[in-house]
C-alpha positions as a Markdown table, in Angstrom:
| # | Residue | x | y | z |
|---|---|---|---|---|
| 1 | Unk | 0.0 | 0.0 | 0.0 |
| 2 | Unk | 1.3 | 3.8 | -0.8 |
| 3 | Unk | -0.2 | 6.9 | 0.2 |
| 4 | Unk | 0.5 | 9.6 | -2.1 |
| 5 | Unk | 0.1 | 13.3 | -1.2 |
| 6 | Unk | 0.3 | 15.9 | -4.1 |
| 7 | Unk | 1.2 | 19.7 | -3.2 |
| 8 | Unk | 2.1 | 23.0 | -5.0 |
| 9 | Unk | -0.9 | 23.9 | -7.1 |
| 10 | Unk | -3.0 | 27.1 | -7.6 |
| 11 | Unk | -3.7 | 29.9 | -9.8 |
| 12 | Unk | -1.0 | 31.1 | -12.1 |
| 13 | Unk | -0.7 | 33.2 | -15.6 |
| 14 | Unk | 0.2 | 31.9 | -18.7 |
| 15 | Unk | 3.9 | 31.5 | -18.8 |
| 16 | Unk | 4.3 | 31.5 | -15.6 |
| 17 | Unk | 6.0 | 28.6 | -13.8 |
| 18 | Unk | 4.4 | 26.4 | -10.6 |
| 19 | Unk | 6.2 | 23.1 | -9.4 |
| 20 | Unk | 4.2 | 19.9 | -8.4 |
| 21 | Unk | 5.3 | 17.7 | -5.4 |
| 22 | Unk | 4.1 | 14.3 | -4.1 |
| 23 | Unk | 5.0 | 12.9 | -1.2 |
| 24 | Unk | 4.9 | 8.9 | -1.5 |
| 25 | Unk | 4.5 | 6.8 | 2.2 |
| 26 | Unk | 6.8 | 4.3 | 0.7 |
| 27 | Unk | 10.4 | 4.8 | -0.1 |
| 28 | Unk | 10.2 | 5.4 | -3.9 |
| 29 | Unk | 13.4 | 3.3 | -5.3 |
| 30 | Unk | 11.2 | 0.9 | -4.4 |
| 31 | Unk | 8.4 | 2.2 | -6.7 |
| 32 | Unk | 9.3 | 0.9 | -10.1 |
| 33 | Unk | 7.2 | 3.6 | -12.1 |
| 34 | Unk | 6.0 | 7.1 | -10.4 |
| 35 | Unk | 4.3 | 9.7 | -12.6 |
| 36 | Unk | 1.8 | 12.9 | -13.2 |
| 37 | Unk | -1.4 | 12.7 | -14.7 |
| 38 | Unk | -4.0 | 15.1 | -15.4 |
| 39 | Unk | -7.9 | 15.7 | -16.0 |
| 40 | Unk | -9.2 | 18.6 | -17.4 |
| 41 | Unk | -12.9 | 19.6 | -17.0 |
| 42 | Unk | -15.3 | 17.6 | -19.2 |
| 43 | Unk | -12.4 | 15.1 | -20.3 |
| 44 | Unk | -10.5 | 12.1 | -19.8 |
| 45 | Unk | -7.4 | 11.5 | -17.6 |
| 46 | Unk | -4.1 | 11.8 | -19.5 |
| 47 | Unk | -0.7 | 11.2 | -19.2 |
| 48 | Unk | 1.7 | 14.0 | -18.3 |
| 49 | Unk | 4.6 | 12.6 | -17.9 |
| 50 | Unk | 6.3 | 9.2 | -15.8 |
| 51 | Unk | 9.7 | 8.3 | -14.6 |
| 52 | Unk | 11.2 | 4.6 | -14.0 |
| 53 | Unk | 13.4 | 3.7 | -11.5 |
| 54 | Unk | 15.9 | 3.0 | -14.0 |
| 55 | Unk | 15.8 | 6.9 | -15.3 |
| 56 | Unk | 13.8 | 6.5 | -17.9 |
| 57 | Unk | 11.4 | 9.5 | -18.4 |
| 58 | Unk | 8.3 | 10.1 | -21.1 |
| 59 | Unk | 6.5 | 13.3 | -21.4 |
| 60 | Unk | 3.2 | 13.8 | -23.4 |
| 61 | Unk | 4.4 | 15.8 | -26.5 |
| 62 | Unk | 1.9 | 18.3 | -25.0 |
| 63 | Unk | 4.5 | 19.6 | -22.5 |
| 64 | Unk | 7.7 | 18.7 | -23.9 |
| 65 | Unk | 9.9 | 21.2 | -23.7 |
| 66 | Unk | 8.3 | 22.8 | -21.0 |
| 67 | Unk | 7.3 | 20.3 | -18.1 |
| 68 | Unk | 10.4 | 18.5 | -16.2 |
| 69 | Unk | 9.4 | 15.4 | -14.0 |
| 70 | Unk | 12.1 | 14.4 | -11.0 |
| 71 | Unk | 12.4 | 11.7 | -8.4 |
| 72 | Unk | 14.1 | 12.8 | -4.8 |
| 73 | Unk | 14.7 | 9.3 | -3.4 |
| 74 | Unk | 16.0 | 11.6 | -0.1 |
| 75 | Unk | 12.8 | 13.0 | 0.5 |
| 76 | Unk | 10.9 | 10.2 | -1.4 |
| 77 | Unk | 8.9 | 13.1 | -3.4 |
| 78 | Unk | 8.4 | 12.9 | -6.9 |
| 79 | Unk | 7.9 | 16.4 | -8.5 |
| 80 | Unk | 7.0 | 18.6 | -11.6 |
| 81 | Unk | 8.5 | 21.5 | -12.9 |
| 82 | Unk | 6.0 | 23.2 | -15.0 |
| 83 | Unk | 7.5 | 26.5 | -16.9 |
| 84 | Unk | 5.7 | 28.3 | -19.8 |
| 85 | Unk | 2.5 | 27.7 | -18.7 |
| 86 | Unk | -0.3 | 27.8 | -20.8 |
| 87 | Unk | -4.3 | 28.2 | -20.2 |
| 88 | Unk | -4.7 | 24.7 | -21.4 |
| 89 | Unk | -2.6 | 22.9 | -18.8 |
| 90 | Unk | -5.9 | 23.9 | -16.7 |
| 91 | Unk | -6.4 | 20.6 | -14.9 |
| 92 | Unk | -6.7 | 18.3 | -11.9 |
| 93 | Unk | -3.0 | 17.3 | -11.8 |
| 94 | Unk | -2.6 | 13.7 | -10.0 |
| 95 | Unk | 0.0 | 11.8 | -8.6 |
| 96 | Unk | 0.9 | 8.1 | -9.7 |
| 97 | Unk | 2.5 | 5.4 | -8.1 |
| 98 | Unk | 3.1 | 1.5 | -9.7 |
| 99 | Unk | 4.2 | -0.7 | -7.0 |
| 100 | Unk | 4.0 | -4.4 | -7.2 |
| 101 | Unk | 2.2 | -4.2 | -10.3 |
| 102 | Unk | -0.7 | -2.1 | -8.5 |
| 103 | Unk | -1.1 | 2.1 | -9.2 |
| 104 | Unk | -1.6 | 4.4 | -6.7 |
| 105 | Unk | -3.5 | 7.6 | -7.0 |
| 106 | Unk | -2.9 | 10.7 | -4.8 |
| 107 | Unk | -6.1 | 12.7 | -4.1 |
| 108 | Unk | -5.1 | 15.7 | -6.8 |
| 109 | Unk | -4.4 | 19.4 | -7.3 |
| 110 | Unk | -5.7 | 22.0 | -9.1 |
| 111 | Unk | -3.9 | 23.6 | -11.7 |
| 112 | Unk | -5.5 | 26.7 | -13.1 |
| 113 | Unk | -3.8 | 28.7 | -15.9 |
| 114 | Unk | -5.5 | 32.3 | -16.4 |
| 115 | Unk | -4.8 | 35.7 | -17.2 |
């Protein structure tokens, strides 16, 4: 079982910058797969962006180039560095764990992107 506990969202402006944390019960280089998803209003959950254990990292071509996932095993927080924001990153951002083949959702946090 992992609790995950997202922090760091709010109200920004486009291209401004915000950074995502989740804090993960479980030490995470024992979490094979940790991640960021998001769900706008009205539509599906989506991939953001995920990082494996052995440093592999995929990003929805969405925010490549702009969006930076990274893994603290120290503080066993997984974060997201969102720069250049844009009004259509407006979402629900979640937190994503794979352990033992199971996922692991944190409860969310809202990211709104308005001028």
């Amino acid at each position: 079982q992992v609790t995950l506990v997202e922090s760091g969202g709010g109200l920004v402006q486009p291209g401004d910058s915000l950074r995502l944390s989740c804090a993960a019960s479980e030490h995470i280089f024992r979490i094979s797969v940790m991640g960021w998803y998001r769900q706008a209003p009205g539509k599906e959950r989506e991939l953001v962006a995920y990082r494996t254990l052995a440093g592999i990292t995929v990003y929805a071509d969405s925010v490549k180039g702009r969006f930076t996932i990274s893994r603290d095993n120290a503080k066993n927080t997984v974060n997201l560095q969102m720069n250049s924001m844009k009004p259509e990153d407006t979402a629900v951002y979640y937190c994503n764990a794979n352990y033992h083949n199971s996922d692991y959702w944190g409860q969310g946090t809202q990211v709104t992107v308005s001028s």
